[in-house]
C-alpha positions in Angstrom: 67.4 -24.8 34.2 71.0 -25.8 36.0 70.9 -26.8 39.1 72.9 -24.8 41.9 75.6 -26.0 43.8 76.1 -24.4 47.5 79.2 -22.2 48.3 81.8 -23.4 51.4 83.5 -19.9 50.8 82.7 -17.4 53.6 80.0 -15.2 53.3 79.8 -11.7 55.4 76.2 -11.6 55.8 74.0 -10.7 59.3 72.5 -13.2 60.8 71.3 -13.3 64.4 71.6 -17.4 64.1 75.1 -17.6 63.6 76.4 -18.5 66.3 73.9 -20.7 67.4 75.6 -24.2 69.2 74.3 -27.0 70.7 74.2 -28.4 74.2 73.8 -31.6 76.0 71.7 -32.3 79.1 73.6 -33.8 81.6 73.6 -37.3 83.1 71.4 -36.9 85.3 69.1 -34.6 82.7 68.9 -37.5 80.8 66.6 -40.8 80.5 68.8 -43.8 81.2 67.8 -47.6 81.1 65.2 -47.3 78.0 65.0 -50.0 76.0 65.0 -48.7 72.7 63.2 -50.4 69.6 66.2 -52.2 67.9 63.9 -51.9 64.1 65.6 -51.3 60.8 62.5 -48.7 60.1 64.0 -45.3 59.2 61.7 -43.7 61.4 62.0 -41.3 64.5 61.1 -44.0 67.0 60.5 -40.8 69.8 57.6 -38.2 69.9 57.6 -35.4 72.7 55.6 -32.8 74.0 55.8 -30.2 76.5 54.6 -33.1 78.7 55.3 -36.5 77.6 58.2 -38.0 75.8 57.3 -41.4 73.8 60.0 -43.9 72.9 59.4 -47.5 71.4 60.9 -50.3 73.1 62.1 -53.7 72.1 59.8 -56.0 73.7 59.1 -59.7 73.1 55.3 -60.5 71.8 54.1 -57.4 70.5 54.4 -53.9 70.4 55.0 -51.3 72.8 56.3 -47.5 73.4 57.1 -45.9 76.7 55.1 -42.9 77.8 57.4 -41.1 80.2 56.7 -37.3 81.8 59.6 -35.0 80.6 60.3 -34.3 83.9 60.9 -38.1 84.8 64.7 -37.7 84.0 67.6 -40.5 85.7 67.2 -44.0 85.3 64.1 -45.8 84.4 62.3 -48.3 86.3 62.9 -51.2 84.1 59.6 -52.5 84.4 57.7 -49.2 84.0 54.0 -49.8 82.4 53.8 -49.6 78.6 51.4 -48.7 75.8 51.4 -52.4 74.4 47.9 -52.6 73.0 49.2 -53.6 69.2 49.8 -57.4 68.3 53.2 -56.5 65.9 55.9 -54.5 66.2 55.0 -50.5 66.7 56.8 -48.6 64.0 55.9 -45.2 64.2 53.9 -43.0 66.9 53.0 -39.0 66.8 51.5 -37.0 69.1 48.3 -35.0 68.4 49.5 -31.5 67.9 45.9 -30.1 69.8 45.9 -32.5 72.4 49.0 -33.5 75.1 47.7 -36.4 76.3 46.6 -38.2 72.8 49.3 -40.3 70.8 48.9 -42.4 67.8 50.5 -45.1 67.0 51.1 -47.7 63.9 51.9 -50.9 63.6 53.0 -54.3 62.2 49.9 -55.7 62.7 48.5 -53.0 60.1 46.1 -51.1 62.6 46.4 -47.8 63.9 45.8 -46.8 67.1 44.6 -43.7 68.8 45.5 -43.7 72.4 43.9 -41.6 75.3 47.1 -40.8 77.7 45.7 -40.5 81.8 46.8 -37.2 83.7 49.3 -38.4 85.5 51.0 -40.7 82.9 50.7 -44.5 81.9 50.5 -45.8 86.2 49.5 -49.4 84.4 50.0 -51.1 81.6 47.6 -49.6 78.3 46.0 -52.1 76.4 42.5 -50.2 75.1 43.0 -47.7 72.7 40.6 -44.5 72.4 40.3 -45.4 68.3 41.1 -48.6 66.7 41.4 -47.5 62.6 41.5 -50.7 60.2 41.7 -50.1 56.6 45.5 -51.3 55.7 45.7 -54.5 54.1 49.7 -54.7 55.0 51.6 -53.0 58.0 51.8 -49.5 58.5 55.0 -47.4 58.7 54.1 -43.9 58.8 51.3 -41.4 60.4 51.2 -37.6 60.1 48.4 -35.9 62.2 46.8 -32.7 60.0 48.6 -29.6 60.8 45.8 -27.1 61.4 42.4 -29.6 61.4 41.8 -31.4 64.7 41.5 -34.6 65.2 42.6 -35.5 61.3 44.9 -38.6 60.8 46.8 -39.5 57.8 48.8 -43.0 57.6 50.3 -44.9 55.1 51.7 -48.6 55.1 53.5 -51.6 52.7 49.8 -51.5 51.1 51.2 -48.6 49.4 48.2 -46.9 50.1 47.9 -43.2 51.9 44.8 -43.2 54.3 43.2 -40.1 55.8 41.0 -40.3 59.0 38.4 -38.7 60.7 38.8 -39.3 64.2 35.3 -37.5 65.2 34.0 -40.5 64.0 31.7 -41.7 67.1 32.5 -45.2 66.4 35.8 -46.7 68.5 36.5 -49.4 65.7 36.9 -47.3 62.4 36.8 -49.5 59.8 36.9 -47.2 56.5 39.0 -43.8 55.9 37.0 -40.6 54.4 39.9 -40.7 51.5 42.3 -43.4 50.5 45.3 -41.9 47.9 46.5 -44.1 45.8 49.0 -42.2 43.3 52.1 -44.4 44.6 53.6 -47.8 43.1 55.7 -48.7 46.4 56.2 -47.9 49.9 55.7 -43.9 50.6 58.8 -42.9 52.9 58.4 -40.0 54.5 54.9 -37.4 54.2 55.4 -33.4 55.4 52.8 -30.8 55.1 52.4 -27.4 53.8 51.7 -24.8 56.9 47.8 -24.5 56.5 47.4 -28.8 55.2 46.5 -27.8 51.9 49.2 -29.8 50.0 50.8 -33.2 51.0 54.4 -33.7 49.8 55.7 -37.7 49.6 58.6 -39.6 49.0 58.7 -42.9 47.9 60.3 -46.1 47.2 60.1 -45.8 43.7 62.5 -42.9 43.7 60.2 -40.2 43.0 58.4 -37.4 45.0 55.3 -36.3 45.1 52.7 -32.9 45.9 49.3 -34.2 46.2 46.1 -32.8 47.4 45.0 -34.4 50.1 41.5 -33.9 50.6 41.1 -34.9 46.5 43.7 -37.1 46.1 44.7 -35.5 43.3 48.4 -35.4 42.0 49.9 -31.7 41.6 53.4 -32.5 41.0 55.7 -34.9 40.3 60.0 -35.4 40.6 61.8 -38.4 39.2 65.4 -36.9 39.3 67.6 -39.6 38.8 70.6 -37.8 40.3 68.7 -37.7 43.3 67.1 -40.7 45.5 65.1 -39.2 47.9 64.4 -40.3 51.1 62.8 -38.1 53.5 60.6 -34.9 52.2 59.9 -31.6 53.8 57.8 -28.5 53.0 59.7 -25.5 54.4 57.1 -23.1 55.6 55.6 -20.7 53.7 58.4 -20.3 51.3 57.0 -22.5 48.7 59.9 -25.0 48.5 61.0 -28.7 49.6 63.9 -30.1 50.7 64.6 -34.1 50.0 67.6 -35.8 51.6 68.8 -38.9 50.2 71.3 -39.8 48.3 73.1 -39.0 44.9 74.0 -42.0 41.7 77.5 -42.5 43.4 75.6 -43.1 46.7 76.8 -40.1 48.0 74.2 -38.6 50.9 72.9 -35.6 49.5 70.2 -33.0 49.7 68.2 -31.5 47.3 65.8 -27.7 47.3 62.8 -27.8 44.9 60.1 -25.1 43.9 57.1 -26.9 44.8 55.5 -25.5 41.6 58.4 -27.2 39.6 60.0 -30.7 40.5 61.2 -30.9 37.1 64.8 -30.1 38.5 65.9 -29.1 42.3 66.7 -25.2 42.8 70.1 -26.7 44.6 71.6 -29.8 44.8 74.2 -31.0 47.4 76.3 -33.8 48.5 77.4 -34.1 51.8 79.0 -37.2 53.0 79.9 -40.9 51.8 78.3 -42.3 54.7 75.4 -44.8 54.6 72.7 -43.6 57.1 69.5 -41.9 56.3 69.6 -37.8 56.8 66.4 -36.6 59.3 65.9 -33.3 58.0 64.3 -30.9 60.5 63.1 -27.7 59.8 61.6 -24.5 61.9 59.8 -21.9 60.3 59.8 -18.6 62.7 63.6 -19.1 62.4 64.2 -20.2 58.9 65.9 -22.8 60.6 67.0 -26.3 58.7 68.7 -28.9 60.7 70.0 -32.0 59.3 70.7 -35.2 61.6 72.0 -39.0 60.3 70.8 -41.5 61.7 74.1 -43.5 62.7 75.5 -40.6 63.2 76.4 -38.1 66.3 76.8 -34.8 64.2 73.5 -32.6 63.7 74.4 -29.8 60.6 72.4 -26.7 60.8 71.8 -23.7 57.8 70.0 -21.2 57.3 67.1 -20.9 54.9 65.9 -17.9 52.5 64.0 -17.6 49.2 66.6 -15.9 46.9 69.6 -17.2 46.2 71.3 -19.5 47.3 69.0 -20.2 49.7 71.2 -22.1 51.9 73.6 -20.6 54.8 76.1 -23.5 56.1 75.9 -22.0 59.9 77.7 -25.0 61.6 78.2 -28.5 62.4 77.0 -29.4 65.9 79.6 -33.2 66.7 79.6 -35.9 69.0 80.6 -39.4 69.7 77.4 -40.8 70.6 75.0 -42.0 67.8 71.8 -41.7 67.2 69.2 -44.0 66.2 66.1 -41.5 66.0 64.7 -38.3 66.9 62.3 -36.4 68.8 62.2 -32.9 68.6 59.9 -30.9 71.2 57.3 -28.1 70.1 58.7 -24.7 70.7 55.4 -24.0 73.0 58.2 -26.4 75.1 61.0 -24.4 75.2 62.8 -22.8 77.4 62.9 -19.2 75.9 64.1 -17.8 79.3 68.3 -19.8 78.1 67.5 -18.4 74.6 66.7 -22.0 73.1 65.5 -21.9 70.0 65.3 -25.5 69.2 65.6 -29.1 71.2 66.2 -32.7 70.2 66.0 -36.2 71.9 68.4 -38.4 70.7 67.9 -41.7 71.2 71.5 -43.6 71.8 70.6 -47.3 71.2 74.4 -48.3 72.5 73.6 -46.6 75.9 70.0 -47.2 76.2 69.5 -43.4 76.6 67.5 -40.8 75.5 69.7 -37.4 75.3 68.3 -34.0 75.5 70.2 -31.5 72.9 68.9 -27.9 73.3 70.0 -25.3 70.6 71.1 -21.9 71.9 71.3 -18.7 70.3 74.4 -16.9 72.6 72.9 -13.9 74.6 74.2 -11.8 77.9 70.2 -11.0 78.3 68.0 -13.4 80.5 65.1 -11.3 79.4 62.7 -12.6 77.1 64.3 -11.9 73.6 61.4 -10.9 71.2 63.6 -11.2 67.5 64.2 -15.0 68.0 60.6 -15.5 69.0 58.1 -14.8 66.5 54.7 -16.0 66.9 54.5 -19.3 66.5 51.9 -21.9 65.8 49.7 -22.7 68.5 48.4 -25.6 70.7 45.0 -24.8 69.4 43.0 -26.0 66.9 42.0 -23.3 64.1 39.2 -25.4 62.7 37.6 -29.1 63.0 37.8 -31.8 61.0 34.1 -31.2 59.2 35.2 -27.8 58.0 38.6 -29.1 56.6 36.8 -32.3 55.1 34.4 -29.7 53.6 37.1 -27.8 51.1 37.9 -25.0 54.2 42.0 -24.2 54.2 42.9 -22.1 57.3 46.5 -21.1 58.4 47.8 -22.5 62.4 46.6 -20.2 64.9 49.8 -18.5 66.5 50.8 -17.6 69.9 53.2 -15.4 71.8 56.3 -17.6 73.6 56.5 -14.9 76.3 55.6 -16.2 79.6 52.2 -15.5 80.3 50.7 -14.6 77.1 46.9 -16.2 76.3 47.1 -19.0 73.9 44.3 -18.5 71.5 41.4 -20.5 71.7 40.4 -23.5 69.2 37.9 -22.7 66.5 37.5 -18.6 67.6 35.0 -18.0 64.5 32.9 -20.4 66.9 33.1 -19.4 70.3 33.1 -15.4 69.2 29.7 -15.5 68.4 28.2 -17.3 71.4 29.2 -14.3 74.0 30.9 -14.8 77.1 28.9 -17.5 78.7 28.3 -19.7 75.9 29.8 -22.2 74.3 33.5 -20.3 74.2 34.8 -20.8 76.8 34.2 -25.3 76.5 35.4 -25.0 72.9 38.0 -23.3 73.4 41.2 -25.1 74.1 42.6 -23.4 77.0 46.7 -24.6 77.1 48.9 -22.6 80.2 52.0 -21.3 78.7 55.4 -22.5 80.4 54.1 -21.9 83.5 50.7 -23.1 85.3 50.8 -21.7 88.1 50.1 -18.3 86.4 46.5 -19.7 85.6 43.8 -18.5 88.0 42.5 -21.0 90.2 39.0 -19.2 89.9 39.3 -20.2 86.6 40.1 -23.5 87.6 37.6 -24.4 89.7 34.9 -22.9 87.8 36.2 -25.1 85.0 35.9 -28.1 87.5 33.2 -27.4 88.3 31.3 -27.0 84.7 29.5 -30.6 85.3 27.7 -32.5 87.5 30.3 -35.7 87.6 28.9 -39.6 87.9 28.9 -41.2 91.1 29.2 -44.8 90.1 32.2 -45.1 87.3 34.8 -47.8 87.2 38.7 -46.9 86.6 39.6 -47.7 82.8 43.1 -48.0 82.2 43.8 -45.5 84.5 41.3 -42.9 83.6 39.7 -40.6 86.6 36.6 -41.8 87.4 35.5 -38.4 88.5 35.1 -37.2 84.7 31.5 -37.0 83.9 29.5 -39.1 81.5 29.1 -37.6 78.1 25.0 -36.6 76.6 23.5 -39.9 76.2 22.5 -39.3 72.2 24.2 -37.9 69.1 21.5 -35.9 68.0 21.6 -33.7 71.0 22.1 -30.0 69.7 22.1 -27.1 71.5 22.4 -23.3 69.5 23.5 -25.6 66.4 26.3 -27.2 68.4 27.0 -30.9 68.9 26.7 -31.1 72.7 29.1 -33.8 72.7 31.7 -32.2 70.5 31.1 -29.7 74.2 31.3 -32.7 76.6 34.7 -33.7 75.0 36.2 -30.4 75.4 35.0 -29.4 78.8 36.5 -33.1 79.4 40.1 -32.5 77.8 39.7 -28.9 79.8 39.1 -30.7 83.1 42.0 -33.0 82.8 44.7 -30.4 82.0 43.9 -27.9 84.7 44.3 -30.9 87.2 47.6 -31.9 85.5 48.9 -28.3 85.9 48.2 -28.3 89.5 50.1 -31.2 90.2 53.2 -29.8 88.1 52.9 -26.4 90.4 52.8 -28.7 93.6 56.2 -31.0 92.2 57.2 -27.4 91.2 57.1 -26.0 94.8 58.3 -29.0 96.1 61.5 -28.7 94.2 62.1 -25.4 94.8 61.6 -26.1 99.0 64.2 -29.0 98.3 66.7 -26.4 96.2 66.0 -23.6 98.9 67.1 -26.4 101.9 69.9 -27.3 99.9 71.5 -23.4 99.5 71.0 -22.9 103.1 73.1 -26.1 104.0 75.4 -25.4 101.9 75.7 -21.8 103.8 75.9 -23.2 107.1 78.9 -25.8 105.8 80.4 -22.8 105.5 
């Protein structure tokens, strides 16, 4: 088997991604005065969601990230509260995929924490996670959250060990994982999942890659191309292949396509550059999307991805002078589909102590909702818990429509469709507004509010509303065969994020009253 080279040549071929280019928020669009993490790690250092944006910052005795609203653009405070519960430097932090106001974090001081974020953002320092998971012997560089499971974690550290958690755990110290992986004979560099979590791809320090399965811990595959040093590792979608970045025997940077069925020898192989810095792949499956970012770098280079040959389209290069250090890229359920963006970044830009917005938007005359860029995509729901997944169950991402107003599905449906229309559906179900809250019924948000009878007596706890109510006093509480506390929790998370889009709608109104005074000043100027 000979390993393809990609084409520069031009190829006539349709594409409605062509001329997709890239475009930079403005000053004042932008988060100024961060100080970002000054760490060697090759990690993304940012994590953002339709409501927060997560940075780690350099900080003196420690380790801390910033948990910022997106909407909290301009300069920040210098002395804004921080997430600073870890005793060594934080190296890498995700957001859970199911929940907005839940991050995870790793550490130096080989913990992992699970952090419970308050409505209205971090108002004081946070010092007590939600989960506290010990099981690393060394530091910990890297955590993936499970793609479809909720409330699955998966870290790995300089133990050269993989660990998979269960976070429905009732303890708040979790001491030992469900699975620990232990195929790898040095640091594991980057992890990437398949799109239902069925298979675990991983590169590592010992030059090789690896497909495992996760719940077994059993090795499927295995590359050790010695053209290729691979880096980073990413499963692209559903069309059964990887991409690697790293860099070629001439320490070139490079990329490499693999079948994931065959790592004998990548499908293509690519140099690119003779520059030094570490490639971030990115990739998005409802456009077939690949984008490829150095770190140390300002350029971002975007193709196009498809299963016959020669799989990769050179679209174009997107440049600029600033570099970046990391990345954060935001869930499309956080775009803005109403400019045609199909894709954001957040650069972080060490030498400015900013944090750059970088949308990616496919040219059209339309402002109407544009149906053949947005597939259905995967949703902020859960499509089965933890227990199911731990048991041998593989299910796919639940999808959802990006058009404004359409119902996100709810979390576990096989659950709540058998419990009829006052039962237990409408608590398990993960209820998540699309773009815009103020669409939500506030009949349905009050009725949600008003699902519990709420404690009296609570103290505030690291800025948590005391109003919440108190969860069923015992574990073995079951109602109709469902944990009543697995109910509490959701009614809970349910409870929090109608009040949180309420108070977006009011800043939203506000803004608009301040944008309406400002137009009819500017009339009578004139």
């Amino acid at each position: 088997m000979t390993v393809s080279k990609m084409t520069w040549r031009p190829q006539y071929r349709s594409s409605k991604f062509r001329h997709v280019f890239g475009k930079a928020a403005t000053k004042e669009n932008c988060y100024d005065g961060v100080p970002i993490t000054r760490s060697v790690h090759d990690n993304h250092f940012c994590a953002v969601n339709p409501r927060f944006i997560a940075v780690i910052t350099e900080c003196a005795g420690g380790g801390a990230f910033l948990v910022l609203s997106v909407h909290h653009t301009g300069k920040v405070d210098p002395l804004h509260p921080k997430v600073s519960g870890h005793r060594g430097n934080v190296l890498d932090i995700k957001w859970n995929p199911f929940n907005d106001f839940c991050i995870a974090s790793c550490s130096e001081d080989s913990t992992v924490k699970v952090w419970d974020i308050p409505p209205h953002g971090v108002l004081k320092n946070l010092t007590v996670p939600w989960k506290e998971l010990q099981g690393h012997s060394r530091r910990v560089g890297l955590i993936e959250w499970h793609p479809t499971a909720n409330n699955v974690l998966f870290s790995t550290g300089y133990d050269y060990q993989v660990m998979i958690w269960n976070l429905d755990s009732p303890e708040a110290v979790i001491k030992n994982p469900v699975r620990t992986i232990s195929h790898h004979t040095d640091v594991v560099l980057s992890m990437s999942f398949n799109t239902d979590g069925s298979r675990l791809a991983t590169s590592c320090k010992d030059k090789k890659i690896r497909v495992l399965e996760p719940r077994t811990g059993n090795l499927l595959q295995e590359a050790n191309c010695k053209n290729h040093k691979a880096s980073k590792v990413l499963f692209l979608g559903n069309l059964k292949m990887l991409l690697s970045t790293g860099s070629s025997r001439w320490n070139h940077r490079q990329m490499a396509l693999w079948d994931q069925e065959d790592l004998d020898v990548p499908l293509l192989q690519e140099d690119l550059d003779g520059s030094s810095g570490v490639l971030f792949p990115f990739y998005d499956p409802d456009t077939h999307m690949l984008y490829i970012a150095g770190k140390g770098d300002g350029n971002i280079r975007y193709y196009e991805i498809s299963s016959e040959k020669p799989y990769m389209h050179f679209l174009t290069e997107y440049r600029s002078h600033t570099p970046q250090k990391g990345m954060g890229i935001m869930p499309k359920r956080g775009l803005d589909v109403s400019s045609c963006e199909v894709f954001r970044f957040y650069k972080l830009v060490t030498i400015k102590a900013l944090i750059e917005p970088l949308s990616m938007i496919v040219p059209r005359r339309s402002e109407s909702y544009q149906d053949d860029i947005y597939p259905m995509t995967a949703a902020s729901a859960a499509a089965m818990s933890a227990e199911e997944w731990l048991s041998g169950i593989d299910k796919g991402p639940l999808l959802q429509s990006l058009k404004p107003g359409s119902r996100v599905p709810d979390s576990y449906p096989e659950l709540s469709s058998g419990l009829g229309s006052k039962g237990l559906g409408n608590s398990l179900g993960t209820r998540r507004s699309q773009s815009r809250p103020g669409q939500l019924q506030l009949a349905y948000i009050q009725d949600q509010l008003g699902n519990k009878e709420c404690r009296s007596k609570t103290s505030v706890s690291n800025g948590q509303d005391p109003t919440l109510c108190s969860p069923p006093k015992t574990e073995n509480e079951v109602w109709g065969g469902f944990d009543l506390r697995l109910k509490f929790h959701k009614q809970q998370e349910e409870i929090r994020r109608l009040r949180e889009m309420l108070n977006q709608r009011d800043v939203r109104i506000k803004q608009l009253e301040l944008e309406i005074n400002n137009v009819r000043n500017s009339q009578d100027s004139h």
